[in-house]
LOGU-315247 format. One record per residue (C-alpha): residue in three letters; x, y, z. Coordinates in nm, 3 decimals, always signed. Layout:
<site><type>Ala</type><u>X</u><v>Y</v><w>Z</w></site>
...
//
This chain:
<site><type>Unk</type><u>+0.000</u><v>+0.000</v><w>+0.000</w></site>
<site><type>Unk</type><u>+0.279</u><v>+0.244</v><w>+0.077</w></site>
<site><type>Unk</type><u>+0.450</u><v>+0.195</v><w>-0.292</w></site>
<site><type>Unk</type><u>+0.091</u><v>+0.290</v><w>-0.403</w></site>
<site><type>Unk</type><u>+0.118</u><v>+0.619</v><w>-0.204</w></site>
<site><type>Unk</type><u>+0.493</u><v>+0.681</v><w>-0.333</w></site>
<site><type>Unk</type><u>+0.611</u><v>+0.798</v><w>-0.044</w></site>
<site><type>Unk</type><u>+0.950</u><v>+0.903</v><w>-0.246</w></site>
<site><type>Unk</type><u>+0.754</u><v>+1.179</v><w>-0.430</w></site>
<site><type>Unk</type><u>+0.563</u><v>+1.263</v><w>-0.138</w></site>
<site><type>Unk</type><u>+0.867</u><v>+1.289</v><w>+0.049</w></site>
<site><type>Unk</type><u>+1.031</u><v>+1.539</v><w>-0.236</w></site>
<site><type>Unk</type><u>+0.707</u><v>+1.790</v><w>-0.229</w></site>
<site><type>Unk</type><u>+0.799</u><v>+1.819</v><w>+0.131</w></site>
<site><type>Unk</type><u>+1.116</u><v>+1.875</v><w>+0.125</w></site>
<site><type>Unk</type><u>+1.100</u><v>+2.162</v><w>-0.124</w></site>
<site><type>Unk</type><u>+0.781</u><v>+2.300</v><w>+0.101</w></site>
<site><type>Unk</type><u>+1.028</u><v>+2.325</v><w>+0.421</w></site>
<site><type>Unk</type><u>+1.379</u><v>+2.365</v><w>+0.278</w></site>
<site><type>Unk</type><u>+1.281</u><v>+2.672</v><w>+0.057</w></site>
<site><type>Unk</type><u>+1.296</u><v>+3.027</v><w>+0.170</w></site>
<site><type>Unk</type><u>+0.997</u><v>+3.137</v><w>+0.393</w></site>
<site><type>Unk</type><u>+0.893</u><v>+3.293</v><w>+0.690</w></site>
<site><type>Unk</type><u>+0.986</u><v>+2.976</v><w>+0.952</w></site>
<site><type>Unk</type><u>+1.360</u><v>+2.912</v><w>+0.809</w></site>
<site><type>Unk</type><u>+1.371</u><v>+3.294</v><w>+0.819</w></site>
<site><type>Unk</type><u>+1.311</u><v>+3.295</v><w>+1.199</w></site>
<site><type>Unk</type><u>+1.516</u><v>+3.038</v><w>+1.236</w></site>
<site><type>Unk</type><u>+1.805</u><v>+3.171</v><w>+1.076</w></site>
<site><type>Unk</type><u>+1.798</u><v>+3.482</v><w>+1.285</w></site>
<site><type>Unk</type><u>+1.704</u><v>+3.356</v><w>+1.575</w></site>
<site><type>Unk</type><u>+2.004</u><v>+3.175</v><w>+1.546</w></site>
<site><type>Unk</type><u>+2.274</u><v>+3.423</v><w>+1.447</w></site>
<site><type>Unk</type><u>+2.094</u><v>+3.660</v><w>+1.720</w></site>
<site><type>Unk</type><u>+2.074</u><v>+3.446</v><w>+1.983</w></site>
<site><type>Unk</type><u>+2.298</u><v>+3.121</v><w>+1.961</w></site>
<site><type>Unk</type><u>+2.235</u><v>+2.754</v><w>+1.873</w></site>
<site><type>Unk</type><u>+1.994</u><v>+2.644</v><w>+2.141</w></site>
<site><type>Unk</type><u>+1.735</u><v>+2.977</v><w>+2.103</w></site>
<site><type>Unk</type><u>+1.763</u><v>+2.832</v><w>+1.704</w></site>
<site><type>Unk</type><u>+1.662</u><v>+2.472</v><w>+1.788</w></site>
<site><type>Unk</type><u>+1.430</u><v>+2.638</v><w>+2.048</w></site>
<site><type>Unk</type><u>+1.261</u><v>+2.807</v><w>+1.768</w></site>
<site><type>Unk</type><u>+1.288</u><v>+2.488</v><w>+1.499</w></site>
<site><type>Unk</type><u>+1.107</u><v>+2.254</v><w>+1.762</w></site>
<site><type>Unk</type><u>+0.805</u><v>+2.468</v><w>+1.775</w></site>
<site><type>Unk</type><u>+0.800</u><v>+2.510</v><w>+1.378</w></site>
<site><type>Unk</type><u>+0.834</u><v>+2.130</v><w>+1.359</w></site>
<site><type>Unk</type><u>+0.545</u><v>+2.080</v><w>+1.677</w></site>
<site><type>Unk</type><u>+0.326</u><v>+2.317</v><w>+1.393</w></site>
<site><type>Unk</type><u>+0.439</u><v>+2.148</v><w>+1.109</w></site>
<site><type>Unk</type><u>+0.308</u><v>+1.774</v><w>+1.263</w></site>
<site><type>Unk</type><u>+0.014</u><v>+1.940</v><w>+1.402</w></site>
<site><type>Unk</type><u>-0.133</u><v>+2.057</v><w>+1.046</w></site>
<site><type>Unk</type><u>+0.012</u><v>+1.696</v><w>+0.890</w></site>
<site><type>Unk</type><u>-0.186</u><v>+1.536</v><w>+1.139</w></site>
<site><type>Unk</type><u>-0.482</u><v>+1.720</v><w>+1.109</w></site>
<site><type>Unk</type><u>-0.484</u><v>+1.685</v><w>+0.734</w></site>
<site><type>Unk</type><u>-0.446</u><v>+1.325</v><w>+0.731</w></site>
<site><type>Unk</type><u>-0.773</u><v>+1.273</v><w>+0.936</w></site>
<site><type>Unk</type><u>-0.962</u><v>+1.514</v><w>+0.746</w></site>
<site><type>Unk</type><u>-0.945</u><v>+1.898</v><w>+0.866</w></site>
<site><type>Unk</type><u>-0.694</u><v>+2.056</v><w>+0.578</w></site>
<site><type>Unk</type><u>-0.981</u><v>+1.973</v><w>+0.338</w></site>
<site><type>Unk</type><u>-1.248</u><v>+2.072</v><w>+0.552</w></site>
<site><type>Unk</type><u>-1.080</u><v>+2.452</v><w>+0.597</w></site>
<site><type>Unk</type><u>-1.015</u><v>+2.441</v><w>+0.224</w></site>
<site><type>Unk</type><u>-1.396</u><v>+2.343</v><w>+0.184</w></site>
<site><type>Unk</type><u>-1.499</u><v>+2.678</v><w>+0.440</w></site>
<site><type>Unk</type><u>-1.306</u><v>+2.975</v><w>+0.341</w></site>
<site><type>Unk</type><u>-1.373</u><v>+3.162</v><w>+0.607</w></site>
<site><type>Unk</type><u>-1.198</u><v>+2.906</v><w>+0.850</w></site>
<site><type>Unk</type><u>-0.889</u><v>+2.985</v><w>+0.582</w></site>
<site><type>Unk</type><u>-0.962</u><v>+3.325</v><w>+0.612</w></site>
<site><type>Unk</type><u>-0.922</u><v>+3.386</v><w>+0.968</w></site>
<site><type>Unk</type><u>-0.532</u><v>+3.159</v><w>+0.967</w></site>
<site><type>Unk</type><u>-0.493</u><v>+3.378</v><w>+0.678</w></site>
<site><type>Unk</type><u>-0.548</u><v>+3.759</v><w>+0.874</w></site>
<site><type>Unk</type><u>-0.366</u><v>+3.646</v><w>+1.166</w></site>
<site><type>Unk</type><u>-0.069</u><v>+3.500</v><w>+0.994</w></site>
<site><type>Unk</type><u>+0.005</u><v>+3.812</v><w>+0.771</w></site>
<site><type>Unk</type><u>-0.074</u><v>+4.026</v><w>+1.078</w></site>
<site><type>Unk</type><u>+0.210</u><v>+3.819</v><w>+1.282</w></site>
<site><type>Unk</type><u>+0.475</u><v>+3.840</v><w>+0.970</w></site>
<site><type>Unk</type><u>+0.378</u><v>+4.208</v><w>+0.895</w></site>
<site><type>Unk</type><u>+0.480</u><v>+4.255</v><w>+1.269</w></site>
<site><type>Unk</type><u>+0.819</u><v>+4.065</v><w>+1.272</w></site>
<site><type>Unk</type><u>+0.829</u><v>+4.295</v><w>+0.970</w></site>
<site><type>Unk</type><u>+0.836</u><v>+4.629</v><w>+1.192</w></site>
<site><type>Unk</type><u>+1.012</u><v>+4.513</v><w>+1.412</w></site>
<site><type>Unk</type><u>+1.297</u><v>+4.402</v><w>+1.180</w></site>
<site><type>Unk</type><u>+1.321</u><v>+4.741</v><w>+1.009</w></site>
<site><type>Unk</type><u>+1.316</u><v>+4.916</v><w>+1.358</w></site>
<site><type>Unk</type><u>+1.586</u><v>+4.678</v><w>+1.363</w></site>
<site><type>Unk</type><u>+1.771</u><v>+4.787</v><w>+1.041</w></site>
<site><type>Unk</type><u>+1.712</u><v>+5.136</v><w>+1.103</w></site>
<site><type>Unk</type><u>+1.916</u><v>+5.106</v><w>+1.480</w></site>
<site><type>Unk</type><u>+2.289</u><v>+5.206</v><w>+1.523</w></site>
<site><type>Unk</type><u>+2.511</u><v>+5.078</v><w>+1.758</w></site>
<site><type>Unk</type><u>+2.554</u><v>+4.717</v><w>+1.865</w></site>
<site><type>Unk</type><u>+2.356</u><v>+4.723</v><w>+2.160</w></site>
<site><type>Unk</type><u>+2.058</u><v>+4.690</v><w>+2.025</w></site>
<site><type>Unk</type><u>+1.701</u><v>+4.476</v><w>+2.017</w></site>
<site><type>Unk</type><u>+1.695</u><v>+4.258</v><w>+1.706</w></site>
<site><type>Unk</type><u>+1.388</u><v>+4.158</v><w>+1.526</w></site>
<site><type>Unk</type><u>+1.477</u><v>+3.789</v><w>+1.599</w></site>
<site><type>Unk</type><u>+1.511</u><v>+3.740</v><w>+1.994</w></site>
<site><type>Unk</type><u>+1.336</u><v>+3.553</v><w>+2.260</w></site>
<site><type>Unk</type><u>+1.396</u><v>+3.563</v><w>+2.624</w></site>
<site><type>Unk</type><u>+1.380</u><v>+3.182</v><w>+2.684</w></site>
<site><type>Unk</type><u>+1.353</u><v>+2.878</v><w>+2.510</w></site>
<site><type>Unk</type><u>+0.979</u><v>+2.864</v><w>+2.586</w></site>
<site><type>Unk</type><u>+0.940</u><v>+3.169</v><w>+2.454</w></site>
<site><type>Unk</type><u>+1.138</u><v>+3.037</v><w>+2.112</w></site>
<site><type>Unk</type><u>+0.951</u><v>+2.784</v><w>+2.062</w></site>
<site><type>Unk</type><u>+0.610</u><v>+2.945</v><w>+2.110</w></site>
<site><type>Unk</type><u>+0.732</u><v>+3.180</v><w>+1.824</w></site>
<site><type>Unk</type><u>+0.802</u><v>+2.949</v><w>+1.646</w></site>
<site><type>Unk</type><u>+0.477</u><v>+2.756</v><w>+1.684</w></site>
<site><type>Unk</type><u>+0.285</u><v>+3.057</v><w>+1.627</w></site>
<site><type>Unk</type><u>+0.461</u><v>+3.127</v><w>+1.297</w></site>
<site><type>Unk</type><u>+0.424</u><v>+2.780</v><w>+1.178</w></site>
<site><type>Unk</type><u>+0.015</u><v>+2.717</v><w>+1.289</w></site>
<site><type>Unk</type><u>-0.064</u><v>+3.111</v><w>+1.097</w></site>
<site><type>Unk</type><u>+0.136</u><v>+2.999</v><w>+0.814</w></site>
<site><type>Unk</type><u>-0.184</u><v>+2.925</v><w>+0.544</w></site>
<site><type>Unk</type><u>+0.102</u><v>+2.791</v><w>+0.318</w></site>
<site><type>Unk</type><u>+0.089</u><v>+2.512</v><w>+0.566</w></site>
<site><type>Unk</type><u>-0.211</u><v>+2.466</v><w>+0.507</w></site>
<site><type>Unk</type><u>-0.236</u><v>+2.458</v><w>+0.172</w></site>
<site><type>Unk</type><u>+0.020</u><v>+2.236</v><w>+0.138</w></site>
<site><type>Unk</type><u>-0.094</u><v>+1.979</v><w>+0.369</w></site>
<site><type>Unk</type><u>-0.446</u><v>+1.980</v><w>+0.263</w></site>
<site><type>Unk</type><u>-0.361</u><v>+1.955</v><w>-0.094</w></site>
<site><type>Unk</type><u>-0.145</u><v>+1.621</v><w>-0.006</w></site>
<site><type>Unk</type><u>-0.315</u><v>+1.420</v><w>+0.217</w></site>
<site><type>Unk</type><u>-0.677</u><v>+1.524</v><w>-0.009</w></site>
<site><type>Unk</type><u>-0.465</u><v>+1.454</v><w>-0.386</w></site>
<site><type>Unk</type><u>-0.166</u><v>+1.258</v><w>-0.289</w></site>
<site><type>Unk</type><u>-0.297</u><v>+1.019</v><w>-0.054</w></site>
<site><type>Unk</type><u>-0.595</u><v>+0.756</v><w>-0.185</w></site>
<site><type>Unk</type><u>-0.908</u><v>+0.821</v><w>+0.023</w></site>
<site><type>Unk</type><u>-0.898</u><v>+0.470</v><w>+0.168</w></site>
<site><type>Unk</type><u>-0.543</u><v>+0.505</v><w>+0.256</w></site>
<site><type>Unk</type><u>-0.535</u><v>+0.286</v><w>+0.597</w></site>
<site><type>Unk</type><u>-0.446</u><v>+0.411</v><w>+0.930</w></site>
<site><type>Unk</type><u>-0.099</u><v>+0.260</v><w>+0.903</w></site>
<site><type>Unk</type><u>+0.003</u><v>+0.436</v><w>+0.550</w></site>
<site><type>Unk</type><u>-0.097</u><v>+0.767</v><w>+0.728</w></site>
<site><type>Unk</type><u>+0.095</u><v>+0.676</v><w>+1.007</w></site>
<site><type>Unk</type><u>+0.369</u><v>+0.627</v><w>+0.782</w></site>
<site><type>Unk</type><u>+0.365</u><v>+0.923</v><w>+0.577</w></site>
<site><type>Unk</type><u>+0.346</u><v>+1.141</v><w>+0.924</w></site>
<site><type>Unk</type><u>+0.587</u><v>+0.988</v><w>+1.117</w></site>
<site><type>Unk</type><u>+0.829</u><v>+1.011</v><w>+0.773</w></site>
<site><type>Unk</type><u>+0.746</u><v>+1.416</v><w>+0.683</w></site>
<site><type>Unk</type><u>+0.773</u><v>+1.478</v><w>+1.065</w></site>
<site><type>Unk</type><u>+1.165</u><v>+1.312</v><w>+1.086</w></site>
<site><type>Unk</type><u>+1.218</u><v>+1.496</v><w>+0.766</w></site>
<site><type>Unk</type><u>+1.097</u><v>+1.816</v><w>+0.873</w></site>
<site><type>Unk</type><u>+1.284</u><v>+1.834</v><w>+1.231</w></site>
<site><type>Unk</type><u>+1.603</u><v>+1.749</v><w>+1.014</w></site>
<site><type>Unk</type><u>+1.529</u><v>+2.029</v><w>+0.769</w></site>
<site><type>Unk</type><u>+1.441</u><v>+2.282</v><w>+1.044</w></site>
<site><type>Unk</type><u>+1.718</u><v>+2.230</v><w>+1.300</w></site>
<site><type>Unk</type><u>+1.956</u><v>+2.163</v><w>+1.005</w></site>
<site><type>Unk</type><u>+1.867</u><v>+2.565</v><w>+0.963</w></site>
<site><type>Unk</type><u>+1.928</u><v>+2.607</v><w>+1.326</w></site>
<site><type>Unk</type><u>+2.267</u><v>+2.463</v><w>+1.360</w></site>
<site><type>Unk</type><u>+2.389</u><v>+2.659</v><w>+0.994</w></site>
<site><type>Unk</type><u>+2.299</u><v>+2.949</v><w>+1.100</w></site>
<site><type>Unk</type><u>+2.447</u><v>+2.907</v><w>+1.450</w></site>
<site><type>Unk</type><u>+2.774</u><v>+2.831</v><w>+1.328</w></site>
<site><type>Unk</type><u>+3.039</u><v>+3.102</v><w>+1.437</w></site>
<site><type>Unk</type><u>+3.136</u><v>+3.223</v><w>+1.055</w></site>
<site><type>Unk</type><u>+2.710</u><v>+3.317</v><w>+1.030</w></site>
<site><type>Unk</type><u>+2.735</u><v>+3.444</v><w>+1.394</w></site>
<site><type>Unk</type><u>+3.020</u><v>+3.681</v><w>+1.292</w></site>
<site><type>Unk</type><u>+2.870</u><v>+3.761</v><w>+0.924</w></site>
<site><type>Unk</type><u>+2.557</u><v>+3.843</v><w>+1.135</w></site>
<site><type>Unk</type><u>+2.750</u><v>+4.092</v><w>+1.412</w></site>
<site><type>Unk</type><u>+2.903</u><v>+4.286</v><w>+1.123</w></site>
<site><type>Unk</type><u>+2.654</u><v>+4.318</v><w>+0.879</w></site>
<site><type>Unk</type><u>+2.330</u><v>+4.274</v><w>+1.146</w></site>
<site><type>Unk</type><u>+2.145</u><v>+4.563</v><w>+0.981</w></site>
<site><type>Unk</type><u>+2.169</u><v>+4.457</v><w>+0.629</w></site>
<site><type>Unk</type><u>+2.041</u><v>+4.111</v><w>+0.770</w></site>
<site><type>Unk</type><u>+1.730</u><v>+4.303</v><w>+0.951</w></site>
<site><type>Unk</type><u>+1.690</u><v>+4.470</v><w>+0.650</w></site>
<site><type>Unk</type><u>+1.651</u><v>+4.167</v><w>+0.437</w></site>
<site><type>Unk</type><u>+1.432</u><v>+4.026</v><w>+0.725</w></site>
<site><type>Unk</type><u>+1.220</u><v>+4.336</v><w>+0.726</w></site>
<site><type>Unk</type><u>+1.129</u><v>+4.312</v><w>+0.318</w></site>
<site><type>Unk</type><u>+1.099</u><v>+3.890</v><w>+0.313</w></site>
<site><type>Unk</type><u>+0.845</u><v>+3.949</v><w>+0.610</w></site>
<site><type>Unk</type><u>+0.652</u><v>+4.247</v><w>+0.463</w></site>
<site><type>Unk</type><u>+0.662</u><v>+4.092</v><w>+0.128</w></site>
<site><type>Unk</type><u>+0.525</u><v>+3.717</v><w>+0.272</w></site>
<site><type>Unk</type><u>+0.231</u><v>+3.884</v><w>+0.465</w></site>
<site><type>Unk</type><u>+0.125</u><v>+4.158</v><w>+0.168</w></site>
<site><type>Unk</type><u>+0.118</u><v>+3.863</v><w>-0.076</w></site>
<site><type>Unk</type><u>-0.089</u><v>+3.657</v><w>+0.177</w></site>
<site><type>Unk</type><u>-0.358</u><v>+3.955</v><w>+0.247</w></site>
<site><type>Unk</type><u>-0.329</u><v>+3.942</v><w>-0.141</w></site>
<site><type>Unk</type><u>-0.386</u><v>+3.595</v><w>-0.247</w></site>
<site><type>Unk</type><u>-0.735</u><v>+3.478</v><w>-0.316</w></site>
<site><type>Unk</type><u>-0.840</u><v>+3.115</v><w>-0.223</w></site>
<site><type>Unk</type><u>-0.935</u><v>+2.925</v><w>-0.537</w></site>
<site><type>Unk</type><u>-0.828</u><v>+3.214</v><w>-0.789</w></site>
//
C-alpha cells in the first residue's frame, strides 16, 4: 500500500515546502545568528510541533475541511500576515538602529518563549495549510489505511525536524554568527522586506483564484 502512495515523491514535495525560503527558516536563521544555537533549535522545535500538528490534522480530514470553508482559511490567513507584517516592523526598527547594543527583530527571552514563536509562525502559516491539505486530499488515496498515514506522518515529521534544526545549527555556526555581528542591519533589513513581502502577498492571495 505504501509503494501505491509513493512515499519518495511525497517525500520530495515536502522537502521543497520546508527547505525553501519562507517565513519559519527565516526565523530560524535569525534567531540563530541573534541568539545562539539552542534559542535556534528552540525556535525549529516549535515550527516542527506546527508542522506535525497541520500533517496530522490533514491526514484525518481537517486541511480539506478549511479548504472546503473559506472563512476558517480566512481567519489563519489575517492572523498570519498580521504576525509576519509585525516581525516585519520590528525588523526594520531593527535595520534602522545604530550601535551594537541593540534589540533585534529575531530574539526571545527563553527557550519557551522560542519555541512558542516558532509555533505561532508555523500554525498562521496558510502555506501550511495549503500544502498539507492539498497532499493528504490529492496525494494520498481516500482509503489510505491508518498505518500508510501513520507512515507518511511519522516520515514528513523526521524529515521536517532534520530540515528545520539543520537551519538552526547553519545558521548558529560562528562564521554566520560573525557575518551576522558585522553586517546585522543589512540582515534586519533583508528580514524586514521577506516578512513584509510574505504577509502583503498573503492579504493578497485569493483562495481558489
Amino acid at each position: 500500500m505504501i509503494s501505491e502512495l509513493h512515499l519518495p515523491l511525497i517525500l520530495i514535495a515536502a522537502f521543497v515546502a520546508t527547505a525553501s525560503p519562507g517565513p519559519a527558516t527565516l526565523a530560524i536563521s535569525g534567531l540563530s545568528m541573534n541568539s545562539g544555537r539552542r534559542y535556534g533549535l528552540a525556535m525549529a522545535a516549535g515550527v516542527t510541533t506546527g508542522s506535525l500538528a497541520w500533517s496530522i490534522s490533514a491526514a484525518f480530514g481537517l486541511g480539506a475541511i478549511m479548504l472546503a470553508n473559506a472563512w476558517a482559511f480566512e481567519v489563519i490567513r489575517y492572523f498570519g500576515a498580521a504576525y509576519l507584517l509585525y516581525l516585519a516592523y520590528k525588523s526594520a526598527r531593527s535595520a534602522m538602529t545604530r550601535g551594537r547594543v541593540v534589540q533585534a527583530s529575531m530574539s526571545a527571552r527563553s527557550y519557551r518563549s522560542a519555541y512558542g514563536k516558532g509555533l505561532a509562525l508555523h500554525l498562521t502559516n496558510p502555506k501550511a495549510v495549503l500544502f498539507f491539505g492539498s497532499l493528504f486530499s490529492i496525494g494520498v488515496p481516500a482509503d489510505a489505511p491508518l498505518s500508510s498515514l501513520a507512515i507518511i506522518i511519522l516520515a514528513v515529521g523526521v524529515q521536517s525536524t532534520l530540515v528545520f534544526h539543520g537551519y538552526a545549527l547553519i545558521f548558529s555556526s560562528a562564521p554566520m554568527v560573525a557575518a551576522y555581528t558585522r553586517l546585522r542591519r543589512w540582515f534586519e533589513g533583508i528580514f524586514a522586506v521577506v516578512f513584509a513581502f510574505t504577509g502583503f502577498k498573503i492579504l493578497t492571495a485569493r483562495l481558489g483564484g
